[in-house]
C-alpha positions in Angstrom: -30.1 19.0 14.7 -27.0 18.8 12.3 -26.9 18.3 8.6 -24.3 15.6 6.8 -22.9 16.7 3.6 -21.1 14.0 1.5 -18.4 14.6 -1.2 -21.2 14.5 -4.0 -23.2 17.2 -2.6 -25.4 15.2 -0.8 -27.3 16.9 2.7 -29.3 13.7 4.9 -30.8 14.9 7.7 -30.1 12.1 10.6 -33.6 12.7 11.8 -35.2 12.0 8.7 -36.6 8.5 8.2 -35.0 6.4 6.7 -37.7 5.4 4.0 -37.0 9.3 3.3 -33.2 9.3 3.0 -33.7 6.1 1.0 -36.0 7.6 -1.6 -33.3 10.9 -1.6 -30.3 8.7 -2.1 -32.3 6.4 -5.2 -30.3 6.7 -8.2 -27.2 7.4 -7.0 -24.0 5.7 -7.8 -23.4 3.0 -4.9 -20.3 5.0 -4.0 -22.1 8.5 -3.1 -24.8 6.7 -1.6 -21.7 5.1 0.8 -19.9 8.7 1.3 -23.2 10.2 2.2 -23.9 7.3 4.6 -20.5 6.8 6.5 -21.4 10.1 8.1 -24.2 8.8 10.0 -24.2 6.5 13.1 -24.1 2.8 12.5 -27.8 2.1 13.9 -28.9 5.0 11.1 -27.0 3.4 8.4 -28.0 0.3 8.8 -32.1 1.1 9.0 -31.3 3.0 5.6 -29.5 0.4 4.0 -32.3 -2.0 4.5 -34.7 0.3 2.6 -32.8 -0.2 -0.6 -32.8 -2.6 -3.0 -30.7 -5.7 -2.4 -28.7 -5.2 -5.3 -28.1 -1.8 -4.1 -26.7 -2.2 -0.7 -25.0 -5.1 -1.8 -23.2 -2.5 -3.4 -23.1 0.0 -1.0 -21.5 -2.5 1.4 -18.1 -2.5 -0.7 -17.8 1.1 -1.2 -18.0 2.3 2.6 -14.8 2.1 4.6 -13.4 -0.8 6.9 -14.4 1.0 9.8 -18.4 1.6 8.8 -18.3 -2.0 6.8 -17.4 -3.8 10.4 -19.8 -1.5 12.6 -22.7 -2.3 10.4 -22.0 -6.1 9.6 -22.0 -6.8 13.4 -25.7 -5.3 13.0 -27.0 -6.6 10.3 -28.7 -10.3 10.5 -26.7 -13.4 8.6 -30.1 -13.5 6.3 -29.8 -9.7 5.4 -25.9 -10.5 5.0 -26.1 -13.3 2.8 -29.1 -11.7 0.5 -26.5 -9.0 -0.3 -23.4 -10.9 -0.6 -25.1 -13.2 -2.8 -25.8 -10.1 -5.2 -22.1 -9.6 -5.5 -18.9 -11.4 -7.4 -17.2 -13.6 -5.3 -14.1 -11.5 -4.6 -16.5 -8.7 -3.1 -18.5 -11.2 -1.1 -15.7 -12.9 0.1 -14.2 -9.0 1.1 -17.6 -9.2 3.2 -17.9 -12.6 4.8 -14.5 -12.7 5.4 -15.0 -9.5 7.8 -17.7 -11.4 9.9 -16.8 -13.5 13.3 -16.4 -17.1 12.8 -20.0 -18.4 14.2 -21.6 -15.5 12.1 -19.7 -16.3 8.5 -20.8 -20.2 8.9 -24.6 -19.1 8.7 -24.2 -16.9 6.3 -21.9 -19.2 4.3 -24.7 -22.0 5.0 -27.4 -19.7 2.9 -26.0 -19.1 -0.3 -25.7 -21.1 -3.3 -23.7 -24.2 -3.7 -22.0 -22.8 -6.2 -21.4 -19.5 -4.3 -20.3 -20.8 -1.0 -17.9 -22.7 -2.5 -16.1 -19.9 -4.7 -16.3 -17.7 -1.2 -14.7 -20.9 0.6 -12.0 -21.3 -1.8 -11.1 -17.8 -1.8 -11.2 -17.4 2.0 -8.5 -19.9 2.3 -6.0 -17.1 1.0 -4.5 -14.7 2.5 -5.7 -10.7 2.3 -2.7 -9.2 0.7 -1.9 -12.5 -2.2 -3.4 -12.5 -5.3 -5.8 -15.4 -4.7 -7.1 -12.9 -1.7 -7.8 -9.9 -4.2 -9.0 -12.4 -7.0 -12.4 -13.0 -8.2 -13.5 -16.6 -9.2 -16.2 -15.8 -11.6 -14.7 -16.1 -15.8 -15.0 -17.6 -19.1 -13.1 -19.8 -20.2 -13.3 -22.7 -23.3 -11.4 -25.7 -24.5 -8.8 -25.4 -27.0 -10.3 -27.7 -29.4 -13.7 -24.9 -29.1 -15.0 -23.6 -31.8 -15.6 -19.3 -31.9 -19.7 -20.1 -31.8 -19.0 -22.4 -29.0 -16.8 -19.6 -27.0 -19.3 -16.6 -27.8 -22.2 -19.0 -26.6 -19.8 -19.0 -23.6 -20.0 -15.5 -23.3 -23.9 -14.9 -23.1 -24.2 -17.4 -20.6 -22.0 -15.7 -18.3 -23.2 -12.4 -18.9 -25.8 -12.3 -16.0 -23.3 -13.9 -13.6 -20.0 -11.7 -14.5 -20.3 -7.6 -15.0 -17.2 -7.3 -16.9 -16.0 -9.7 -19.4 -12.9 -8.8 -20.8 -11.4 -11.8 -22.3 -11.9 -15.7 -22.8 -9.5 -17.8 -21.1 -8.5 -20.9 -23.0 -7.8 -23.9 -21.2 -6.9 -28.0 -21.8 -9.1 -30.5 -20.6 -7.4 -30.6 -17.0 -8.3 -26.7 -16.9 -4.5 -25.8 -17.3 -3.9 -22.4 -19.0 -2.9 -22.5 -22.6 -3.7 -19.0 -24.3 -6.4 -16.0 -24.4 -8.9 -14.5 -26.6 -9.9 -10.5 -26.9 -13.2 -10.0 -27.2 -12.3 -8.6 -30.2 -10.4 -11.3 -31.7 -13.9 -13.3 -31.2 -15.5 -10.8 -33.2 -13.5 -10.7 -36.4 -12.8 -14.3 -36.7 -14.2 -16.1 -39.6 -17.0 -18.3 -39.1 -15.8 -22.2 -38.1 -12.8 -20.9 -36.9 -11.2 -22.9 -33.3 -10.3 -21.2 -30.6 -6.9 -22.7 -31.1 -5.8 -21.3 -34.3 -6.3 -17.6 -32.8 -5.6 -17.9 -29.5 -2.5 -15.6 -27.8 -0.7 -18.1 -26.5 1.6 -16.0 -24.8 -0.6 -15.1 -21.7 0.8 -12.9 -18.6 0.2 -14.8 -15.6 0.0 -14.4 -11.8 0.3 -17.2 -9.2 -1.9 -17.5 -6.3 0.1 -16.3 -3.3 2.2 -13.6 -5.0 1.8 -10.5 -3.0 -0.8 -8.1 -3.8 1.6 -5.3 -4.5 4.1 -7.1 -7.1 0.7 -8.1 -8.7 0.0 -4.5 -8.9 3.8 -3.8 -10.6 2.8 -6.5 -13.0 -0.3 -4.5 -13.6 1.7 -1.6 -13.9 4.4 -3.1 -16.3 2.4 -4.2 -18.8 -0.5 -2.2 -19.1 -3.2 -4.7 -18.0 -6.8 -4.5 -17.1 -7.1 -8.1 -16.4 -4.9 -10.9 -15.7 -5.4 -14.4 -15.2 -4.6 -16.0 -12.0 -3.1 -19.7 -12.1 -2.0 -21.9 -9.1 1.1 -23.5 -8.5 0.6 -26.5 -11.4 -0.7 -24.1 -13.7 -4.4 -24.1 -13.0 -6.7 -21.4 -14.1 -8.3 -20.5 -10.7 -9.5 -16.7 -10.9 -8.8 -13.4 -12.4 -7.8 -9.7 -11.3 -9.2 -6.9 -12.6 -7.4 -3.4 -13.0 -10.2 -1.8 -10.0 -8.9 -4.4 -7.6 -5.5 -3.0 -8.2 -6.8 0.7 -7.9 -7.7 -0.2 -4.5 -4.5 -1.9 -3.8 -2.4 0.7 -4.7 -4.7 3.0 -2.7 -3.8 0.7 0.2 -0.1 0.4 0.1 0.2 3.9 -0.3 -2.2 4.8 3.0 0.4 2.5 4.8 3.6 3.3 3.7 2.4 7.0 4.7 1.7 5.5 8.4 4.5 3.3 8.7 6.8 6.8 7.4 4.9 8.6 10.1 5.5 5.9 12.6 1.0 5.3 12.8 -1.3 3.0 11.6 -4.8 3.8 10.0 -6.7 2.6 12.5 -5.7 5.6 14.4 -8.3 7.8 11.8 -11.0 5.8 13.8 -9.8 5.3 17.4 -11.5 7.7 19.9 -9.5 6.3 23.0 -6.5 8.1 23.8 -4.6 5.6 25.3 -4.9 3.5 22.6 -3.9 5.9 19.9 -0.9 6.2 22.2 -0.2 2.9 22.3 0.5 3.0 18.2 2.7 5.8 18.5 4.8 5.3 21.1 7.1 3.1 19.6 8.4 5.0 17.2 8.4 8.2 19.7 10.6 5.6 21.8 13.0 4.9 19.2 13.3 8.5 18.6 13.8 9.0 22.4 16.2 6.4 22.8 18.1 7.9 19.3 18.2 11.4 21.4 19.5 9.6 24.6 22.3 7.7 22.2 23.0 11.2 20.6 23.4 12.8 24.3 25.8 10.0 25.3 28.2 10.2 22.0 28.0 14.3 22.8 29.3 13.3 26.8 32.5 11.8 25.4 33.8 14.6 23.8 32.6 17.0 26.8 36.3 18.2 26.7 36.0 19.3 23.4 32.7 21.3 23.6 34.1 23.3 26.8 37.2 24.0 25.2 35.3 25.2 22.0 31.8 26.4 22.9 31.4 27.1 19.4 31.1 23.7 18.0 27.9 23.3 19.5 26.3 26.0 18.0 26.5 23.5 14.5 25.3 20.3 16.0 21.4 20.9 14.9 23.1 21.5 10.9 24.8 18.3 11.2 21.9 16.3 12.4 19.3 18.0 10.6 21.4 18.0 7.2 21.8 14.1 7.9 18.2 14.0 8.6 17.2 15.4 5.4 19.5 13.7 3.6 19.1 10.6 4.3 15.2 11.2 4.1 15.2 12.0 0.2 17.7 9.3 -0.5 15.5 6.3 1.0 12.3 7.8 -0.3 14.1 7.8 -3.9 15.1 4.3 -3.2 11.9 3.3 -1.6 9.8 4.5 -4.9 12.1 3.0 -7.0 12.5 -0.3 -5.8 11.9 -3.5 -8.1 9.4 -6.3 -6.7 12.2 -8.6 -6.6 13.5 -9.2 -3.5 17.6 -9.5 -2.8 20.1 -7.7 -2.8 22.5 -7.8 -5.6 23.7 -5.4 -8.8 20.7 -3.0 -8.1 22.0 -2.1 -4.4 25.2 -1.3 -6.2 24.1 0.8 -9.0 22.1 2.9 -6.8 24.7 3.3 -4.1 26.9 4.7 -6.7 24.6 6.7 -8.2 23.3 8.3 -4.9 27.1 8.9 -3.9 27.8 10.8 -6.9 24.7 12.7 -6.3 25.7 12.9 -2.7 29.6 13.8 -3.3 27.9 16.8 -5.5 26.2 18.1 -2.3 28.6 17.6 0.1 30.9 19.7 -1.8 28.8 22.1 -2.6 27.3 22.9 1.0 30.3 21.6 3.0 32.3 24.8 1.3 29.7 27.3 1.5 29.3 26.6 5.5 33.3 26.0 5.8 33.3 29.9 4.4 30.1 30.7 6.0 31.8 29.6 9.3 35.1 31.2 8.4 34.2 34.9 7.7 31.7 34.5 10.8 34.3 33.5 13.8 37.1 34.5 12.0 38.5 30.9 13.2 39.4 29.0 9.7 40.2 25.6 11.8 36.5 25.5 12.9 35.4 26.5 9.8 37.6 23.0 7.8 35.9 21.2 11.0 32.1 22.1 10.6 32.2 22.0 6.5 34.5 18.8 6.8 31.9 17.3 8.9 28.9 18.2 7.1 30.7 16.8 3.8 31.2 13.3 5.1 27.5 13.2 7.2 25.8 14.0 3.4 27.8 11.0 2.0 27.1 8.7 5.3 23.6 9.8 5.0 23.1 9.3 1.2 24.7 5.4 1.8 22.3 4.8 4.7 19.6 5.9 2.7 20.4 3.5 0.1 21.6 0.3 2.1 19.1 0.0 4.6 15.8 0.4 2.4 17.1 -3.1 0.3 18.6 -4.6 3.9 15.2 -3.7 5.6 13.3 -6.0 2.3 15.8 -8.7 2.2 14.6 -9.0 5.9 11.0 -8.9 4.8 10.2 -6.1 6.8 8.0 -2.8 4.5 11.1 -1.0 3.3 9.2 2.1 4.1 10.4 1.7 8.0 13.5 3.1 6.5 12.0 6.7 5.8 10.6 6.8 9.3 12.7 7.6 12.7 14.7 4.5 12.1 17.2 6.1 9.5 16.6 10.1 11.1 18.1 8.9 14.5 20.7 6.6 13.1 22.0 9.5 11.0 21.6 11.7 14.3 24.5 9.8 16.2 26.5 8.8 13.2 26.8 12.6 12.6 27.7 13.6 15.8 29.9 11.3 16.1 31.8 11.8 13.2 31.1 15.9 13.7 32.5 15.5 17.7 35.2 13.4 16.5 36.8 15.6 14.1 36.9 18.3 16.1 38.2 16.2 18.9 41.5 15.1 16.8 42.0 18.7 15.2 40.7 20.1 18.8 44.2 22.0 19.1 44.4 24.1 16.3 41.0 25.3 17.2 40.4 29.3 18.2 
């Protein structure tokens, strides 16, 4: 018998009952309730989640991971599905429903509420990573011509249906966006006041299919913890709150790390070999073939490594020193990077500052190898050769680095690629061959 510890603390015995580990878990926070139950098998899970309330596991259901959410969803019953989904805002159950198979998300579409099923329907038609995917349908919103009574009556109606309210949307009579109201606005405006005469009318928008991340720079930019969401004729439609964005940021982060690393996530819950191997291994090819490219630039100038045997003692500096470089330089570029896409004055400005940066280096470590060199074989030609070629593999580095992250977006492809075995093996044959080809024209005045 083994014991599962979650993060809070919390010990369930998988042999327990679940009416037991029910009862232990009551009062929790929905998110240690999910930690502690992600360590048990699906069939366990599931028995325990139907012991809570419905609110509760409704709950629970968007805390655990992707993994546990799927396992237990193609267990649970479309009734016990829809029950919970129905306890939740319609960004959350459409996070849910959307997960299902076909066949299984009609009936549980089929029993919820009119109203309900048709905010899930609308928001299924977007895609996962836009903002109508990541928005919720539920706000409050008021004519312009309103009255403040008429808005705060606005505001205890929707209380039951939306947890958060954190302002009131104002809108004309074709539901178009026109301006917002703080709750606190609401609350020290004079009596009779309209909506109208202290509305903001200046309201930060985001459309429908912008991707999730540049919604979360716009977050980001102007300290938001709710924006409005608007379709392409200016609609009001939904709205994002700042925890969607947590997530969201959780995400991109998680797979810029696994595309860096040449993995995907799914790997954390793949027991199959084979198909673990299957993600890797195109990146390990790349790499492969990037080692088989280096080999093949190093067989040209055979003449010059048996003349001087020395020079291949400094091939791993020169590819490892490009490696590195060319490593910090993308991930500086990477994490700087605007969400507009294009390439334009930015690429410039950032090429020249990363050369300047890069020049500094190269001087500095391309003359304390050339004298490290010098002093050690007493051979001052090899010496210019190595520190030369180190000098200009920093600089060819440092504009890799920089060029291909924006090349690699304006292709729409994650510019993260570029800090991942795409850039390290480029910068592998580039070096040599600039290293190999140095030595090969100043081969004669070599020791």
């Amino acid at each position: 018998m083994s014991d599962h510890l979650d993060e809070a603390g919390i010990v369930l015995d998988p042999e327990a009952t679940p009416e037991s580990m029910a009862e232990r878990l009551a009062g929790l926070h929905p998110a240690d309730i999910a930690a502690a139950l992600e360590r048990l098998d699906a069939e366990t899970l599931v028995r325990v989640l139907r012991e809570l309330d419905t609110e509760t596991a409704a709950d629970v259901l968007t805390d655990l991971d992707e993994h546990s959410l799927a396992e237990i969803l193609d267990i649970l019953e479309a009734p016990d599905i829809a029950d919970m989904a129905s306890e939740l805002e319609s960004d959350d159950a459409t996070d849910v429903i959307g997960t299902l198979t076909p066949p299984k998300q009609s009936v549980v579409l089929s029993r919820l509420e009119e109203d309900d099923r048709r905010a899930v329907e609308d928001l299924l038609q977007y895609t996962d990573e836009s903002a109508g995917g990541i928005m919720a349908a539920e706000l409050v919103y008021v004519n312009q011509n309103a009255s403040i009574d008429e808005a705060i009556a606005l505001i205890r109606e929707a209380a039951d249906e939306i947890e958060e309210i954190h302002n009131v949307y104002v809108t004309d009579r074709d539901r178009r966006l026109r301006g917002v109201l703080s709750i606190r606005a609401l609350v020290l405006a004079r009596r009779g006041a309209r909506v109208a005469d202290i509305m903001q009318p200046d309201v930060v928008t985001v459309s429908t299919e912008m991707d999730q991340e540049d919604v979360a720079e716009v977050f980001r930019k102007y300290d938001l913890v709710v924006i409005p969401v608007v379709d392409p004729e200016g609609t009001l439609v939904g709205r994002i709150t700042v925890d969607d964005i947590i997530d969201v940021i959780h995400e991109e982060a998680e797979e810029d790390i696994s595309i860096m690393a040449g993995t995907r996530e799914e790997e954390l819950h793949e027991d199959s070999a084979l198909r673990v191997s299957r993600i890797r291994l195109p990146w390990l090819v790349i790499g492969a073939l990037g080692g088989l490219g280096s080999a093949t630039v190093m067989s040209h100038y055979r003449f010059s490594l048996e003349k001087v045997l020395a020079l291949a003692f400094f091939v791993p500096i020169i590819t490892a020193m490009g490696g590195n470089v060319g490593l910090q330089t993308s991930t500086i570029i990477v994490r700087g990077m605007r969400p507009e896409r294009g390439l334009g004055g930015e690429t410039v400005s950032r090429l020249l500052k990363e050369w300047r940066v890069a020049i500094t280096n190269a001087v500095i470590l391309g003359g304390a190898i050339c004298l490290a060199v010098g002093l050690w074989f007493k051979d001052w030609g090899l010496a210019f050769v190595v520190g030369g070629s180190l000098a200009a593999v920093i600089l060819v580095a440092a504009t890799l680095g920089t060029v291909v992250p924006f090349a690699l977006r304006r292709a729409g492809v994650d510019p993260a690629v570029a800090q991942g075995p795409f850039v390290t093996t480029l910068n592998d044959i580039i070096g040599i061959m600039v290293y190999l080809g140095l030595a090969s024209a100043f081969i004669d005045r070599l020791g």
